[in-house]
N, C-alpha and C positions, 0 to 999 in steps of 0.2 A: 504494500500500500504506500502510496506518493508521502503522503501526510498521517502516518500513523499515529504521531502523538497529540494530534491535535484533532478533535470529533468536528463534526459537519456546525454545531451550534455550543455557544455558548451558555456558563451558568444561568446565565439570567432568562437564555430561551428554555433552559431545561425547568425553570422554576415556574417558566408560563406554560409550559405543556404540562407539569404535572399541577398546576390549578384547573389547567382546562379540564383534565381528566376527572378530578377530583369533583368539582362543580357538575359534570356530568352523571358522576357518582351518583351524588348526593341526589340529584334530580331522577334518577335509575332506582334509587330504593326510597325516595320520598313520597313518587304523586305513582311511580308504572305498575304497582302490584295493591290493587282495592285490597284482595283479602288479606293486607299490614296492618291499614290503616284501621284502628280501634274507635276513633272519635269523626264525629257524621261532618261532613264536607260540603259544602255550599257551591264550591267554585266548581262548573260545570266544565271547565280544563282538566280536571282532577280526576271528575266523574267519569267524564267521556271522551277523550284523548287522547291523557298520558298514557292510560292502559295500553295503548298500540305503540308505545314508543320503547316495549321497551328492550327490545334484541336491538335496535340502532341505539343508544345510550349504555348499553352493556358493550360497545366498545372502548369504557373506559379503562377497564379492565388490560384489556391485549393493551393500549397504549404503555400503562404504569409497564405492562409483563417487556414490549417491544426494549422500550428505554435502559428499562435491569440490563438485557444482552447487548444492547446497543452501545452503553459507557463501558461494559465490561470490557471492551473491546479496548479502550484505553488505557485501562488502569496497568501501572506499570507495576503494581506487584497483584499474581493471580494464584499465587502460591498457596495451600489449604490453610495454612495459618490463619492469612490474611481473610481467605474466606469463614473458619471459624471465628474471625472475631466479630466478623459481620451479622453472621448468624446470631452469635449472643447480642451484638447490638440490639437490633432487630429485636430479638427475646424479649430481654429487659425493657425497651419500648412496650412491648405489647403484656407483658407480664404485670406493669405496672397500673397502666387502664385496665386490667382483667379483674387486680385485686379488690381495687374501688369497683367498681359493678359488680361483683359478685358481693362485696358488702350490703352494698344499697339491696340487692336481690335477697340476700340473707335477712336484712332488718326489716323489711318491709312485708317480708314473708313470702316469696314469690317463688321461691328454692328453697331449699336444705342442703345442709354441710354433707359434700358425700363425698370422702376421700374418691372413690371410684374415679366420679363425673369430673371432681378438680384436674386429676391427674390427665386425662382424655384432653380438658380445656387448655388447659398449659401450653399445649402442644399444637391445637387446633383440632384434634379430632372428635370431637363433639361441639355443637354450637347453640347450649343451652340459655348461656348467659350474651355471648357474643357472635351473634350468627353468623356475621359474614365472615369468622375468622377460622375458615375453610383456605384465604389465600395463603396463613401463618404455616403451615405443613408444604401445602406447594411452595413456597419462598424456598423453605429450607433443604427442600427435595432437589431443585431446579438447583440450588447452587451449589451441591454437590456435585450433579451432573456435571453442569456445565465447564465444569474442569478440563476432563477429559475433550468433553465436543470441542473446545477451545480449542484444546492442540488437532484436532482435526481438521477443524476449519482453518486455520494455517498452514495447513497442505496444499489447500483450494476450494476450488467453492464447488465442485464437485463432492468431495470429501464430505465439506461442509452440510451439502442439501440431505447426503446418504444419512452422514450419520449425527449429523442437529434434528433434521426435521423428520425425515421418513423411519429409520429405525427406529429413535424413541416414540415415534405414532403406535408402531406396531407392536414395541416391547410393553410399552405403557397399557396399549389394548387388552393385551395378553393376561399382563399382570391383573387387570379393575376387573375383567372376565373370572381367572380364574379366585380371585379374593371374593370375588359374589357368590361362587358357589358353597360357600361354607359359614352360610348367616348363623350358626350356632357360635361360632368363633366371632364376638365380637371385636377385635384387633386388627384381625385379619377384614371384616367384612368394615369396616371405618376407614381401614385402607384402600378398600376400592373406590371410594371417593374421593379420596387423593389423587390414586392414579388415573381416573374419569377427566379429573381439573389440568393432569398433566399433559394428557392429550391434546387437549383443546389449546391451551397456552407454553407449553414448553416448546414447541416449534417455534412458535412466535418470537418466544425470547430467542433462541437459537439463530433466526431469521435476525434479530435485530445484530447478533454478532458478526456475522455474517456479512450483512451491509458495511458494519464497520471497520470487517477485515477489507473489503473488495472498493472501499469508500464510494460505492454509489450513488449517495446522493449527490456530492461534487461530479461524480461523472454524468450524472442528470444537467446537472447544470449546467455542464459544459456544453452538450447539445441543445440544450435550451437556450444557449446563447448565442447557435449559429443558428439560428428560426428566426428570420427577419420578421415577421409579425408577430413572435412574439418580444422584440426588442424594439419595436415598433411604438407597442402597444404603449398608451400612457399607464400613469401609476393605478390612479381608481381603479381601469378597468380590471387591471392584473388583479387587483386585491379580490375585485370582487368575483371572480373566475377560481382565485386561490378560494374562495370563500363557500364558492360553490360546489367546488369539489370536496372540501375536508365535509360540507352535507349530504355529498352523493355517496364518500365514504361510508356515513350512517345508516342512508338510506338502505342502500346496497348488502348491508349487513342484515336488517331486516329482511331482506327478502330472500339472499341465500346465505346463512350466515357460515353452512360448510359443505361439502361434500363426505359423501356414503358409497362406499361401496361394501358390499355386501357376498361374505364364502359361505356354504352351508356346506365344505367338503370337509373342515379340521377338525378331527376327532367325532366326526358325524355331530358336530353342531354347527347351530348359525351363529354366524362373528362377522360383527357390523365393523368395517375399517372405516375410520370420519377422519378427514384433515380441514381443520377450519381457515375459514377463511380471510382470517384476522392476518392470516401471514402477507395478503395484498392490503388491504382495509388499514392494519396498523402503521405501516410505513409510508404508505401514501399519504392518509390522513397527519401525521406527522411533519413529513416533508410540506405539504400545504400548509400546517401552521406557523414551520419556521420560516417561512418565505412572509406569511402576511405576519409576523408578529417583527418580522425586521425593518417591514416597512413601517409600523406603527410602533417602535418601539420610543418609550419615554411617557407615552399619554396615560393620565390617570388613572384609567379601569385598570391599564395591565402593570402599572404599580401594586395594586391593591391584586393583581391575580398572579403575582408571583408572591406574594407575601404567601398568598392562601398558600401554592407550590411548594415553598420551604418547608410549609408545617403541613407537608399533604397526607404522610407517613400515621401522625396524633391525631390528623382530622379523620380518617380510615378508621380509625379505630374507635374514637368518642363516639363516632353516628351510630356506634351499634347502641347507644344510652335510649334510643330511641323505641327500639324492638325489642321483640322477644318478653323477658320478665319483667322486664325494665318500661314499659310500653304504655302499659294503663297511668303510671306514674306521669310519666313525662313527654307522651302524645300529645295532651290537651295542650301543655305550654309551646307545643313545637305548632301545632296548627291554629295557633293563638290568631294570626295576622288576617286566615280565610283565605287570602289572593295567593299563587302558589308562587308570583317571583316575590313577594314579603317572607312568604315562607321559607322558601328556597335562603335569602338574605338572612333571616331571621335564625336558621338553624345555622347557616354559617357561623355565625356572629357567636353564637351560645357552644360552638365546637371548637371554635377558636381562640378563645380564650380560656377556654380546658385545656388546650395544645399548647399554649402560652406557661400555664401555670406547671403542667405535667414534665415541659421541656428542660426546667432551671431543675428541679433535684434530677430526673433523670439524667441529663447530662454530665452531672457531678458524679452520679453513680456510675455514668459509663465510665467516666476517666481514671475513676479509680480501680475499676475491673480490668480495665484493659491495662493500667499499668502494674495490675500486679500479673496478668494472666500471659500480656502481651508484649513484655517490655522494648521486644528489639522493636516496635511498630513506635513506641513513645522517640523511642531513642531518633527515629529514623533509618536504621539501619536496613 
């Protein structure tokens, strides 16, 4: 690659892709799923809709998953170490939001203390207290992986397609298949829900490595800039053409969101092969952003939407205060406003500054984990 050490975009575009995402989020488990919401709804956007919007808004997801592979492509150290500290990062972020809501779910009597179920949540494989924290086990699964696929896809991008995307499709398949057959084993049948998530988003991220071994998108750009109408074109139009398309990304999602193909010959059962299609969807829509957020960079909103981006990791996490046990409690104050962009703003706002307060001792706790756990990383070495 021409320009290894240097990714396609900078921190501050990476802070506004991952607000887009997040605000996507948030709007994806806010208004698209009726049977969440606990408390009755006026806003006839809400009622009748969002519900259809929400396979195009659940490509926030592949974006956050795209980015993981994407910068990993950079980082100059990729060594397990470095990847276990990440993981406990990570951890201890989420460990932290787990214990406060499982309190409030304890005190308010909405659960019971069950060793079992804590040990399951810790980890993400159960999602009593924290629902969406199904991505906490694929995080930590993908970037084990993703080690080895690295040194692959440094071979080529051949290499790269076999065995980022296509073998772990198949291996992963394999695995959620055979872990489903043995629902008496709950362990093993918790883990086919892992490996189901992996399918879907481990290519993606692999896909984003990929890109950033083979730097694609500058190679995009270079032929985009021998298209005399598209250098033609003035700025508006461009934006609004970027603008249209990072929509047809979503769209697109909704209507094919993957491909099936389907054996009934292996071991005389049927085995449904799916490669999603997030691995076009996430990169394009991506690319389209950094393009229009370069042109509009400086301007107010995307001040205020990479703030969100920095703390997009704690705001993941807080929104689950919303669902599940937690839901009757604090529903009503989340759809306090009735109009769903109040609301939308509104749960920002109250997740945010959860993320804010959560972030000063977390941080202090990372630093000291890591320099007892980690110390050549403090050192630099």
């Amino acid at each position: 690659m021409e320009e290894k050490t240097r990714p396609y975009f900078d921190r501050g575009i990476t802070a506004l892709l991952k607000g887009t995402a997040l605000v996507l989020m948030f709007f994806h488990h806010f208004f698209t799923f009726p049977a969440w919401i606990t408390v009755p709804v006026s806003d006839p956007f809400i009622a009748y809709v969002a519900p259809h919007l929400s396979h195009a808004t659940r490509l926030c997801v592949a974006v956050f998953v795209f980015l993981t592979g994407y910068l990993d492509g950079f980082r100059k150290r990729r060594g397990f170490s470095d990847r276990l500290r990440k993981m406990t990062d990570f951890l201890l972020s989420y460990w932290t939001v787990y214990i406060v809501l499982l309190l409030i779910a304890v005190w308010t009597g909405k659960t019971f203390f069950d060793p079992n179920l804590i040990l399951y949540e810790l980890f993400g494989l159960k999602q009593a207290v924290m629902p969406f924290s199904w991505y906490v086990p694929f995080y930590l699964l993908s970037l084990l992986c993703l080690h080895p696929v690295q040194k692959q896809i440094e071979r080529g991008p051949v290499r790269g397609i076999l065995c980022g995307i296509l073998l772990p499709a198949v291996i992963f398949t394999a695995l959620a298949y055979l872990c489903r057959q043995q629902p008496e084993r709950e362990f093993l049948y918790r883990l086919s829900f892992l490996f189901d998530n992996a399918v879907d988003f481990f290519p993606v991220m692999a896909a984003g490595a990929l890109i950033a071994r083979t730097d694609l998108f500058r190679r995009f750009d270079r032929k985009l800039a021998a298209c005399r109408h598209w250098t033609r074109m003035r700025a508006g139009w461009r934006a609004v053409l970027l603008l249209i398309l990072a929509i047809l990304c979503c769209a697109a999602r909704s209507l094919l969101p993957r491909m099936q193909f389907v054996s009934s010959t292996v071991f005389g059962r049927t085995w449904t092969f799916r490669l999603s299609l997030d691995l076009v969807y996430a990169p394009v829509f991506v690319w389209s952003l950094v393009r229009l957020f370069a042109m509009a960079r400086g301007h107010v909103p995307l001040k205020a939407l990479a703030v969100i981006g920095r703390y997009s990791l704690y705001l993941w996490f807080w929104h689950d205060v919303f669902f599940n046990v937690c839901a009757e409690l604090t529903q009503p104050v989340l759809y306090l406003p009735v109009l769903w962009p109040l609301i939308l703003v509104w749960g920002l706002a109250m997740c945010f500054a959860l993320s804010w307060l959560t972030d000063i001792p977390v941080r202090r706790l990372t630093e000291q984990k890591n320099r007892l756990l980690f110390p050549e990383k403090i050192a630099g070495k």
